[in-house]
N, C-alpha and C positions, 0 to 999 in steps of 0.2 A: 471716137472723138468727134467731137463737134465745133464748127469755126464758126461765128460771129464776129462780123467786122464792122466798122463802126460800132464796138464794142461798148464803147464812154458815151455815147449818145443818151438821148431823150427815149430812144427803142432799145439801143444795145444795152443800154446797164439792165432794166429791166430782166430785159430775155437771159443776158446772163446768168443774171440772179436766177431767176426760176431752171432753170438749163441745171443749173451746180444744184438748184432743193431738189433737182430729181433725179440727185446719185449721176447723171451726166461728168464725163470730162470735156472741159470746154477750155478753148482755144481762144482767149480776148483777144481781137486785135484790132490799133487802132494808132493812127499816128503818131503821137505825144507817148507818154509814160502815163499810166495813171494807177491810179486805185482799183483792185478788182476782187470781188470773193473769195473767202478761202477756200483753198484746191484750185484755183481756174489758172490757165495760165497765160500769161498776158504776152506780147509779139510787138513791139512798133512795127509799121510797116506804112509804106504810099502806096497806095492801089494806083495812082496814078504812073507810076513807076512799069515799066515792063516786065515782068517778071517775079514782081516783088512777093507775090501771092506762093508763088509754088515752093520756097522751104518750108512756109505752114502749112501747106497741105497735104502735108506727108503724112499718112496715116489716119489722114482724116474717112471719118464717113458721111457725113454731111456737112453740110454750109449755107450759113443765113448769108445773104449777099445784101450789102444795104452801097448805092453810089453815094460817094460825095459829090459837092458842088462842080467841081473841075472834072468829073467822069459824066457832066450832063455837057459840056462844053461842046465843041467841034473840035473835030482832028480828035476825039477821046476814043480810047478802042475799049470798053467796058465785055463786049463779048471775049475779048481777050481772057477775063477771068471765069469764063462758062468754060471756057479749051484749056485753060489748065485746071481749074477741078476735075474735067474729064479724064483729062493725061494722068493726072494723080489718082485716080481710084474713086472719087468723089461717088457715091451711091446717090446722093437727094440732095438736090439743091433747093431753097425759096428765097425767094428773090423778090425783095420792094421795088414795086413797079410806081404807078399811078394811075389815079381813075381817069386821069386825061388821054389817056393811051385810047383809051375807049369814047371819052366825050368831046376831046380835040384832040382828033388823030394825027390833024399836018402841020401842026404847029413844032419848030427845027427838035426841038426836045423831047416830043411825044414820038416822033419818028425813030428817033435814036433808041428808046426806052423799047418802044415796039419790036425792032431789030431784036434786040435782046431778048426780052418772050420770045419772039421765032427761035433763036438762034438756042434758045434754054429748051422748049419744045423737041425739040429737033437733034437735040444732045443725044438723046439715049437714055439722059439719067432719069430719076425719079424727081420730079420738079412741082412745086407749088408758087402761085404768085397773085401776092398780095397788093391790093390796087386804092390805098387810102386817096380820101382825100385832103382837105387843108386838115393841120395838126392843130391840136387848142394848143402844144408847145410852142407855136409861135408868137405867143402874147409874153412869152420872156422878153422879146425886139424891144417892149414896153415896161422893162424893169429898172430900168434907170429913172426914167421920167416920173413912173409911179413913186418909184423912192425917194426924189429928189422935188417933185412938185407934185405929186399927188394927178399927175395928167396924164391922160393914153391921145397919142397923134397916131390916125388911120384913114387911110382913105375909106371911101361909099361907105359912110357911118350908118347908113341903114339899108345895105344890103346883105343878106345872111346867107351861111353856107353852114352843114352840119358839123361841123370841126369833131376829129377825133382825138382820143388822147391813146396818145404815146403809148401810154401802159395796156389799154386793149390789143395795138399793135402786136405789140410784146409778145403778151399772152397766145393771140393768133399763131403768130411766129412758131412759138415754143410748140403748140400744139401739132402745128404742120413738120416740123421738125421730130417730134416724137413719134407722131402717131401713120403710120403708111396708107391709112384711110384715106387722108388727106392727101394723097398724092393725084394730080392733075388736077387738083382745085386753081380755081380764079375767084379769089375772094373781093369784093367793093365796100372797103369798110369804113364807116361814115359812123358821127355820135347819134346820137336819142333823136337831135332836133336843130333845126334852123336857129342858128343865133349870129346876131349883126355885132360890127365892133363895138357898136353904142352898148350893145346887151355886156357883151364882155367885158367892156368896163364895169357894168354896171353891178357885176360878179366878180370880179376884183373888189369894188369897193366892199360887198356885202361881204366879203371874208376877210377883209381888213376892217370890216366894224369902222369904215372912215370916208368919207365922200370921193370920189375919183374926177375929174373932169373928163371930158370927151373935146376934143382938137380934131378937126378934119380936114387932113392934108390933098392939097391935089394930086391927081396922081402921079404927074411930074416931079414932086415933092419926095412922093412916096417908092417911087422908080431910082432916083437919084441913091435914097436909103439904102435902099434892099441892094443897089449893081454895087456895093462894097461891099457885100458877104456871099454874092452867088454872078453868075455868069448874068449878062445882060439879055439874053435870049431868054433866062429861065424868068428872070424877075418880071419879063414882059407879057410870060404866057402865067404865072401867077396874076398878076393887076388883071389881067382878061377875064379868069376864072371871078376874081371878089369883086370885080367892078361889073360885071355882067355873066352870072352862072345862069347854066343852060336849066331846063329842067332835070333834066339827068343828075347835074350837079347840086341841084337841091333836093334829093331825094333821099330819103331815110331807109340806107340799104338793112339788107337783113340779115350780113354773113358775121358779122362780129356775137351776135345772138345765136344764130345755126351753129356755130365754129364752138362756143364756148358756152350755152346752156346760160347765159344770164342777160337782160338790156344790154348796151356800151353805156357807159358813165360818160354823164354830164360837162361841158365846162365849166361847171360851177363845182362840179366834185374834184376837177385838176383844179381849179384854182384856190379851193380849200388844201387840197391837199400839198399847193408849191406856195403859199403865199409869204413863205420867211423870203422868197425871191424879190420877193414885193414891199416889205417892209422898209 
């Protein structure tokens, strides 16, 4: 049996789904109730929670580990759930890390995240981990405005970063999860190509067939935003990353292609393919 947490996510439903097309028993879990695959079987649970992990993992043989927001936070003990997959029998774990771990190491969250690889390393088990960087699922932030005025507000309108989509995640995931090949990989998986918010609108509009505007917020603006849906340390070491990426973080890695035999897809193929989000 296989565990998936952040199951409902933009990576979890995904990985799910292909987890369950390939005869897998899977274990969705995720905080809320939701909709999941037939056969899969769904858990609420708060990883935030101490302990809250170890009645799913009873029986398990592996585990995707994905943190939410409040497990990047301070005082969070996210290796807590590396020592109970262990305790339970856990065989493989893969774990969503970040390419910042590697491109800004000392920034409070990339230190936390790193602990973590060490402490996964260092288990025993059979572990893979995966190191994206910005998501093109984060142009949902911009579904309201799009549907409501046809406008995307961003800050550094023309600074770019490779944005990856979710479903290649996914894919990787599923792959590192099936295959023992893959065990002690460090994967940096990035899309096709550099593209700036201005570009991302401008790929929005062309799959809405309807003009989009581009709004460019300070970053104060855009800091204010984001510290309502994520810790204030995380929001800060993100604006760093899109307001000023390193070379490293603009570079078109190669493991989403190694991993899975095909390019990664485009933001302009996520935004064709979410754009009812957008209507």
């Amino acid at each position: 049996m296989i565990v998936v947490t952040g199951a409902t996510g933009n990576i979890g439903r995904p990985l799910t789904q292909a987890l369950a097309e390939a005869g897998r028993e899977v274990t969705a879990v995720s905080r809320r109730a939701a909709a999941v695959p037939d056969g899969v079987r769904h858990v609420t649970a708060d990883l935030a929670e101490p302990g809250a992990l170890k009645p799913v993992l009873a029986g398990a043989e592996a585990l995707f580990l994905l943190l939410s927001g409040d497990l990047h936070g301070a005082g969070a003990g996210p290796a807590d759930l590396v020592a109970d997959a262990v305790g339970a029998g856990v065989r493989r774990i893969v774990l969503l890390s970040s390419q910042g771990v590697v491109t800004r190491p000392f920034g409070r969250t990339r230190i936390a995240l790193r602990a973590l690889e060490d402490k996964l390393r260092a288990s025993g088990v059979e572990w893979s981990i995966l190191r994206p960087g910005g998501f093109a699922s984060n142009a949902f932030w911009w579904a309201d405005s799009v549907r409501t005025d046809r406008l995307v507000a961003a800050p550094f309108g023309d600074v770019g970063v490779p944005v990856v989509d979710p479903a290649d995640i996914a894919e990787v995931a599923a792959a590192c999860l099936l295959d023992e090949r893959h065990g002690g990989g460090r994967y940096e998986l990035t899309g096709p190509e550099v593209i700036t918010p201005r570009g991302q609108a401008a790929a929005l509009a062309a799959a809405l067939g309807e003009p989009v505007r581009f709004h460019e917020l300070s970053r104060e603006e855009a800091r204010a935003g984001m510290a309502r849906a994520m810790p204030v340390e995380l929001a800060d070491d993100t604006l760093d990353i899109l307001g000023s990426p390193s070379p490293a973080e603009t570079r078109i890695g190669p493991d989403v292609e190694r991993v899975l035999g095909r390019p990664p897809r485009s933001f302009a193929d996520w935004a064709a393919r979410n754009v009812a989000a957008f209507r």
